[in-house]
C-alpha positions as CSV (number, residue, x, y, z in Angstrom):
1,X,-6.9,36.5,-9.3
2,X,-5.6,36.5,-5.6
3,X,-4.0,33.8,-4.1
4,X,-5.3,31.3,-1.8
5,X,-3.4,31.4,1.4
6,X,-1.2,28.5,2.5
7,X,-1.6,27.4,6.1
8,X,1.0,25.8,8.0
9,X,2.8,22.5,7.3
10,X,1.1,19.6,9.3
11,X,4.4,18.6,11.5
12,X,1.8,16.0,13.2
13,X,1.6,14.2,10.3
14,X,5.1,14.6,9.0
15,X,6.3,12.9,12.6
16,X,4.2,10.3,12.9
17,X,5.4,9.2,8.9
18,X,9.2,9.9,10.4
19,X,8.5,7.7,13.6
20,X,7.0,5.1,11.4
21,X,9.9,5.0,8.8
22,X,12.8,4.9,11.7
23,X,10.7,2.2,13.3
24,X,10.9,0.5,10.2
25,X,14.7,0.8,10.0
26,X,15.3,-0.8,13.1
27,X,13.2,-3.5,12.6
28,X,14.7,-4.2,8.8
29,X,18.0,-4.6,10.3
30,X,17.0,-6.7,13.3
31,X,15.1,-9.1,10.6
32,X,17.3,-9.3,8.4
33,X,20.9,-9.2,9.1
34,X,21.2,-12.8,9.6
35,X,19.4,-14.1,6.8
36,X,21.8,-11.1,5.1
37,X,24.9,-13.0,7.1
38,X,24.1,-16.5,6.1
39,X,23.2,-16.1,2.0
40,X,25.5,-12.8,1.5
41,X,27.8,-12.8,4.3
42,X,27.0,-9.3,4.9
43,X,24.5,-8.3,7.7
44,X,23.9,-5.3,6.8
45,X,22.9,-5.3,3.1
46,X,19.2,-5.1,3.7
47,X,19.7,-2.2,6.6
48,X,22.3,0.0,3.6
49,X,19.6,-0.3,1.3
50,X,17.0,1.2,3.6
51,X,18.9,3.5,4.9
52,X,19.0,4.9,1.1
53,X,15.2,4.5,0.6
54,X,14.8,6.1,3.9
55,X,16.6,9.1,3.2
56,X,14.6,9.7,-0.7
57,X,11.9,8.6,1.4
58,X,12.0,11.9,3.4
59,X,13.3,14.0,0.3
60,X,10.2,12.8,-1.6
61,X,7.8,13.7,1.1
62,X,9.4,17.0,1.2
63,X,9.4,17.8,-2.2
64,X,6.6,16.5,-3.5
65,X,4.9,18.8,-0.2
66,X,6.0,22.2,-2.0
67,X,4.2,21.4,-5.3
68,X,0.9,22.5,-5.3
69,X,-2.0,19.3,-6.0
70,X,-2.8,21.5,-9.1
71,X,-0.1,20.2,-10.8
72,X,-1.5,16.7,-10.6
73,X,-4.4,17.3,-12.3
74,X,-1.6,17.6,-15.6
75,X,0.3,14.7,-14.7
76,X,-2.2,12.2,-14.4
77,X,-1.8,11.0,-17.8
78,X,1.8,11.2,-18.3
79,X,1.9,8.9,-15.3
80,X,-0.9,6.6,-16.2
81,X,1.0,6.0,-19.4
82,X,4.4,5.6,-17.7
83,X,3.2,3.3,-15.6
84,X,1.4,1.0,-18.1
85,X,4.5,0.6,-20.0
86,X,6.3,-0.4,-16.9
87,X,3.9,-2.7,-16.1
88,X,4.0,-4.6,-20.0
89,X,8.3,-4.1,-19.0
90,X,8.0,-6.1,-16.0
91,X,7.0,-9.1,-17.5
92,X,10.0,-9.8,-19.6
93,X,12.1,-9.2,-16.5
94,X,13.0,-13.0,-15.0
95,X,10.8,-14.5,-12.5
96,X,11.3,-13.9,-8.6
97,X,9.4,-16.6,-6.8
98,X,7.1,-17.6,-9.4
99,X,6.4,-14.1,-10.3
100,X,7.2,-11.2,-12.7
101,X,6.6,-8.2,-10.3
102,X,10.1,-6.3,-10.3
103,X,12.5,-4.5,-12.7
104,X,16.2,-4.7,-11.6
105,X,18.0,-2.0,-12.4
106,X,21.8,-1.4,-10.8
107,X,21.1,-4.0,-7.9
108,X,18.1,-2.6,-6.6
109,X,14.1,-3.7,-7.6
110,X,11.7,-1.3,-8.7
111,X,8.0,-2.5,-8.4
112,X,5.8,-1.3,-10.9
113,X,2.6,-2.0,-9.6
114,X,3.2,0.1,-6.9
115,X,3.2,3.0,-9.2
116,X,0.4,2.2,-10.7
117,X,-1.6,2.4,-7.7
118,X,-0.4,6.4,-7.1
119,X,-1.4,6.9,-11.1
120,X,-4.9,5.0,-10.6
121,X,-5.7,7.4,-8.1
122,X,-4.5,10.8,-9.9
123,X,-6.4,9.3,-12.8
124,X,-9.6,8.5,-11.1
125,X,-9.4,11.7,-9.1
126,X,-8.6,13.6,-11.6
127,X,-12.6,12.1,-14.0
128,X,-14.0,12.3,-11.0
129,X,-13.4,16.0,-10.5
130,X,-14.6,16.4,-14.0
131,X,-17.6,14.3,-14.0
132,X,-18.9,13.1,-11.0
133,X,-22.0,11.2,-12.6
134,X,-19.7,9.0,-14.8
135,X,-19.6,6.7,-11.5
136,X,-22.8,5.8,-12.1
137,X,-22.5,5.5,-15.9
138,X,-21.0,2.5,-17.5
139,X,-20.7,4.8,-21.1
140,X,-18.8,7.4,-19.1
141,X,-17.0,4.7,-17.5
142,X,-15.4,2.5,-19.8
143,X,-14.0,5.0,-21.8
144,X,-11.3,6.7,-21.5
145,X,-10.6,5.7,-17.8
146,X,-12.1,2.3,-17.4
147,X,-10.0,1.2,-20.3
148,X,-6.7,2.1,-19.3
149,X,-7.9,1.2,-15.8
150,X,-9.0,-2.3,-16.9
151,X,-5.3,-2.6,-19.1
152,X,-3.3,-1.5,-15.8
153,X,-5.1,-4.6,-13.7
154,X,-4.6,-6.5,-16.2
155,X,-0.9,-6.6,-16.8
156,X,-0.6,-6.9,-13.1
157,X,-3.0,-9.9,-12.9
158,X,-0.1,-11.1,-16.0
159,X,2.6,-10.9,-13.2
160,X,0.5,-12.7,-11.5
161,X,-0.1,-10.3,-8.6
162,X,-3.7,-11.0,-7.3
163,X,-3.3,-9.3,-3.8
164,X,-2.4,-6.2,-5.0
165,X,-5.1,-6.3,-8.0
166,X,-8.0,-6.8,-5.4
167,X,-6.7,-4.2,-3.1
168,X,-6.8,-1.9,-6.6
169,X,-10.3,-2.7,-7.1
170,X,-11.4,-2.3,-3.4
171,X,-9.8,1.0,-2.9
172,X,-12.1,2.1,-6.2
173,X,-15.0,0.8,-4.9
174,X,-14.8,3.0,-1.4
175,X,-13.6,6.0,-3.4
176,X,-16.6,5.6,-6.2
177,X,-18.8,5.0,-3.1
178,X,-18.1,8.3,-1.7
179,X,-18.3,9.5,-5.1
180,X,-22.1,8.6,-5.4
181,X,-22.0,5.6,-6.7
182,X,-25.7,3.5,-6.7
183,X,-26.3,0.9,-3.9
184,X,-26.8,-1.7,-6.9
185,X,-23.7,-0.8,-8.6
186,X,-21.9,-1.0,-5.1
187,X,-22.9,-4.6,-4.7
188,X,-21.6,-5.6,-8.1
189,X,-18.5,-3.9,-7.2
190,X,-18.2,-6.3,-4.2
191,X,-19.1,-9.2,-6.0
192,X,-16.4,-8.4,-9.5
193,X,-13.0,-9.0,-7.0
194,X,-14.3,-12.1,-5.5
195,X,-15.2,-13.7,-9.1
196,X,-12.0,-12.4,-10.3
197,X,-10.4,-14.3,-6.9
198,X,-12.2,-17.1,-7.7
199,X,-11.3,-17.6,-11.2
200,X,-7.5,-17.1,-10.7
201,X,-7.3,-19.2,-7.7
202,X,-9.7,-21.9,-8.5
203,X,-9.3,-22.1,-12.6
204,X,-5.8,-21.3,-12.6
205,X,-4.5,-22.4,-10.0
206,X,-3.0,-19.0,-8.7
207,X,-1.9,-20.0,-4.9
208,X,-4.7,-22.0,-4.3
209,X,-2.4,-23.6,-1.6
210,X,-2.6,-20.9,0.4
211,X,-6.0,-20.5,0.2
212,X,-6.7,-24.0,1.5
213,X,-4.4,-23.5,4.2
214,X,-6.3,-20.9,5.2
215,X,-9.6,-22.5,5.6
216,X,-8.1,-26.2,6.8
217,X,-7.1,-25.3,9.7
218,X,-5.2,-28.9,10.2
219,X,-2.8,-28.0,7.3
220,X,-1.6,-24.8,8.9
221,X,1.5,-26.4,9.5
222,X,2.1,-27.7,5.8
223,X,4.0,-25.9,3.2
224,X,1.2,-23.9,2.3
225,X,0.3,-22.7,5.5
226,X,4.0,-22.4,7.0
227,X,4.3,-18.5,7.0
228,X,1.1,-18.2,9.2
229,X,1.9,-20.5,11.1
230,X,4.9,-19.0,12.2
231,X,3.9,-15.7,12.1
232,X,1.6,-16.6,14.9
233,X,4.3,-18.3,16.7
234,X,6.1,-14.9,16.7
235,X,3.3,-12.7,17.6
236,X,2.3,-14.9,20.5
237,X,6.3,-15.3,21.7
238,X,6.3,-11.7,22.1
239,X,4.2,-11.3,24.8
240,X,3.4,-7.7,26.7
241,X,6.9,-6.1,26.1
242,X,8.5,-8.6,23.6
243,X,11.9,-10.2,23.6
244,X,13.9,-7.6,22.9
245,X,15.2,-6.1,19.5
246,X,17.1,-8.6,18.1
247,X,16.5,-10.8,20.2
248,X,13.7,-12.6,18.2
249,X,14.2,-16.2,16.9
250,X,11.5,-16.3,14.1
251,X,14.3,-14.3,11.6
252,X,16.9,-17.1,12.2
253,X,14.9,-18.6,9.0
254,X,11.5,-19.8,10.8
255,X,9.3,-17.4,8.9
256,X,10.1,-16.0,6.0
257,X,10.1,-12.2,4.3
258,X,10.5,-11.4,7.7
259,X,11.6,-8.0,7.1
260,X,8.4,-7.8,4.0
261,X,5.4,-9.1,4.2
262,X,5.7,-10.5,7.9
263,X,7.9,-7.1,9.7
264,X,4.7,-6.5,12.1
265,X,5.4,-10.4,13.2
266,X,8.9,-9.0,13.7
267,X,7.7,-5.8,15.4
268,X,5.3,-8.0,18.1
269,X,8.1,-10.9,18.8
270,X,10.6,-8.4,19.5
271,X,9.0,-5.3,20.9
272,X,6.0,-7.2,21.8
273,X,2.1,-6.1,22.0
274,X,3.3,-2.4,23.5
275,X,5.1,-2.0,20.4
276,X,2.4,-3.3,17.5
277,X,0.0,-1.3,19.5
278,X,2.1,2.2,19.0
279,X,2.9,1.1,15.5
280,X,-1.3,0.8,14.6
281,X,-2.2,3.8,17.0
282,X,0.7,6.1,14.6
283,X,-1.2,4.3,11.7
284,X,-4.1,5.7,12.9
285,X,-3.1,8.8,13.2
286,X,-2.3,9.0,9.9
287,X,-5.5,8.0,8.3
288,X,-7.3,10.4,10.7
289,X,-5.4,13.2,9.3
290,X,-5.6,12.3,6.0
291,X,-9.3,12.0,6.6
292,X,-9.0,15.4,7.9
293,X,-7.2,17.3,4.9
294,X,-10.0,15.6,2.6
295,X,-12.7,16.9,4.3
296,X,-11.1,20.7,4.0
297,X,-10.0,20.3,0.5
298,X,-10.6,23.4,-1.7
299,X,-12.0,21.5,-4.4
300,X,-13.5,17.3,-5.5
301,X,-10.2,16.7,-7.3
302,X,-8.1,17.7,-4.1
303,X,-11.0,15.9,-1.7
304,X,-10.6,12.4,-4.2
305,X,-7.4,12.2,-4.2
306,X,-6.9,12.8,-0.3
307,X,-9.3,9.8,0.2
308,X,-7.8,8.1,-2.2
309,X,-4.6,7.8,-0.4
310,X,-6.3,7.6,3.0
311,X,-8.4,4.4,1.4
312,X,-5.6,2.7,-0.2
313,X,-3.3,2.9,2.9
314,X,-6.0,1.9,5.1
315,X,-6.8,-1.5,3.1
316,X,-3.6,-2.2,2.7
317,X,-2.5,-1.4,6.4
318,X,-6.1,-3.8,6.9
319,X,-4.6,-6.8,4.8
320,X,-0.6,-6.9,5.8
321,X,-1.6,-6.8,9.6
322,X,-5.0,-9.4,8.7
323,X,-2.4,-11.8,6.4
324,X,-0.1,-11.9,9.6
325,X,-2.8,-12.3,12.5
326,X,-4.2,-15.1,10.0
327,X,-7.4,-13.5,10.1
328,X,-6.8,-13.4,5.7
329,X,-4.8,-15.7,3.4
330,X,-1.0,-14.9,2.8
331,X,-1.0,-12.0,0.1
332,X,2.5,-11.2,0.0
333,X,1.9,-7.3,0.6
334,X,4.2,-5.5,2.5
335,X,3.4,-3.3,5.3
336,X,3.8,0.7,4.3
337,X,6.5,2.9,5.9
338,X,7.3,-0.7,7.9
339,X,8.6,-3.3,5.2
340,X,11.6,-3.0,3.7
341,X,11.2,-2.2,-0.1
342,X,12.4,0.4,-2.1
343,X,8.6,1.0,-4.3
344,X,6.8,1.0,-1.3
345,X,8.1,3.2,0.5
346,X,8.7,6.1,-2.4
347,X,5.1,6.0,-3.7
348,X,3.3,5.8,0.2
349,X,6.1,9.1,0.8
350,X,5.2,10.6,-2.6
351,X,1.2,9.8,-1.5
352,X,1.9,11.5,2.5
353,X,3.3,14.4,0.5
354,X,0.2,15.4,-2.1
355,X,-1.6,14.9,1.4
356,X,0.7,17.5,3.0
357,X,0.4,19.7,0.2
358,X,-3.5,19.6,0.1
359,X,-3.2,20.6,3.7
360,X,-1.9,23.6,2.7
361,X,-4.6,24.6,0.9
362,X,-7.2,24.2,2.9
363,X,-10.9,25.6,4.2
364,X,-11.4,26.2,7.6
365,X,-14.7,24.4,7.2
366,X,-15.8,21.1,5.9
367,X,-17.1,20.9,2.5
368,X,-17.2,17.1,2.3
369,X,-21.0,17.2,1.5
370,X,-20.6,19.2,-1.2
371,X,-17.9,17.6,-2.8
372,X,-19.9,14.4,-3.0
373,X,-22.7,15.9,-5.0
């Protein structure tokens, strides 16, 4: 059998992921070194330990680039199963702000859930490619991948972890979507995350706070509604060119997870609207390439799992930089390439380098079409 040829490594993408993840250093230590100062009298803990996630960060893009997708299509199990018991590990770990979402091993955090996400889309990918009806068959679907499926959003709706849950479920909606899935089957796949919202927040009680914050716009200001409020603060302080890196005030314990969840607050107070804007436009760039290599993939399990990674990067660029603008309620998702955070950072690398590797082996023409049927 002759070989498919490999084209050339996509440097453009490989840059703008590079620009992104120095960006992101910067802006870690700038956050976070006094908050580092004041509660560990050492400013630069935060800005060591990315420095070490930035570096495997790199390694894993490039290794993870030489192994051909093929491979994938064997590991999708082994790493659906890892995960899941990760996942049923976390919650015995202790609880970190009212939640059971990391493992600590050695001083660092591992999240779990963010593994899961990379092993929910080699495993969809992977039926997909087999069967592409079984989208719109709930038979074909709930067995075997809607119930390990179900078990993984489960255990992370245990933690509890709704955010990252709903952005889960959203992602497999677009991908099903481009998968063929019915019109009446994409309407209940709208309408499944917000009952699933609803019941968390309004029967159990899951941040409900936060939810009311959001649509009361008079209690912005309360506990509730502090983080937004101050993340607009920052945004808006920032002007045109910002203040200056490290110059910002809203790290000096205003707003909180300043160097997580609310870095792009971080990014427009200190490098101001010039900054945020090259920071989305380098986003962008990513998730047009992405969109690219999909399009030219060889075959429907490379083309799913391309878009897969496009889609779930995309909502989850969506709802760090929504949550911080306040156009969505606080989520508590970090920001990829951006946040500081070990997880994140290692599974959106190991997801840029499958999509560097698929870019290898490419057509020269689009077979998106055909993939879909």
């Amino acid at each position: 059998m002759k070989k498919n040829k490999e084209h050339r490594f996509d440097y453009t993408l490989f840059a703008v992921v590079m620009i992104l993840l120095t960006i992101g250093v910067v802006m870690i230590y700038s956050a976070s070194s006094f908050m580092a100062q004041v509660k560990w009298n050492q400013s630069e803990l935060f800005f060591k330990k990315q420095l070490f996630w930035f570096v495997l960060a790199i390694a894993t893009i490039l290794i993870v680039s030489k192994i051909n997708y093929t491979h994938w299509r064997y590991m999708a199990w082994p790493v659906m199963l890892i995960s899941l018991v990760l996942l049923a590990v976390v919650l015995t770990q202790r609880e970190v702000n009212e939640a059971h979402r990391w493992i600590h091993v050695f001083g660092y955090s591992l999240q779990p859930a963010e593994l899961f996400k990379y092993a929910l889309l080699l495993f969809t990918a992977l039926y997909i490619a087999k069967d592409g009806s079984m989208v719109n068959s709930i038979k074909k679907i709930a067995w075997p991948w809607g119930a390990f499926v179900a078990v993984g959003i489960g255990l992370i709706l245990l933690e509890p972890d709704l955010s990252m849950a709903l952005l889960m479920v959203a992602s497999l909606a677009v991908i099903f979507f481009m998968a063929g899935l019915k019109w009446r089957y994409v309407l209940a796949s709208t309408v499944i995350p917000v009952l699933i919202g609803a019941v968390m927040v309004f029967g159990f009680g899951y941040k409900s706070g936060r939810i009311t914050a959001f649509l009361d716009n008079q209690s912005v200001v309360s506990t509730n509604g502090y983080q937004e409020y101050q993340s607009l603060m920052a945004i808006g302080s920032g002007e045109l060119f910002g203040k200056g890196i490290g110059r910002g005030s809203a790290k000096l314990f205003h707003l909180p997870e300043s160097h997580t969840d609310f870095i792009i607050s971080n990014v427009a107070e200190e490098g101001g609207f010039l900054l945020v804007t090259i920071c989305l436009s380098l986003y962008l760039i990513i998730i047009i390439r992405g969109l690219r290599i999909a399009s030219l993939a060889r075959d429907r399990f490379a083309f799913f799992l391309a878009f897969g990674i496009v889609t779930m990067l995309s909502i989850n660029i969506i709802i760090n930089v929504g949550v911080a603008t306040g156009l969505l309620p606080t989520t508590g998702m970090t920001l990829p390439f951006l946040s500081y955070g070990g997880s994140s950072i290692l599974c959106s690398s190991f997801g840029i380098g499958v999509l560097l590797n698929i870019s290898r082996h490419q057509n020269r023409v689009s077979k998106l079409f055909e993939k879909r049927k």
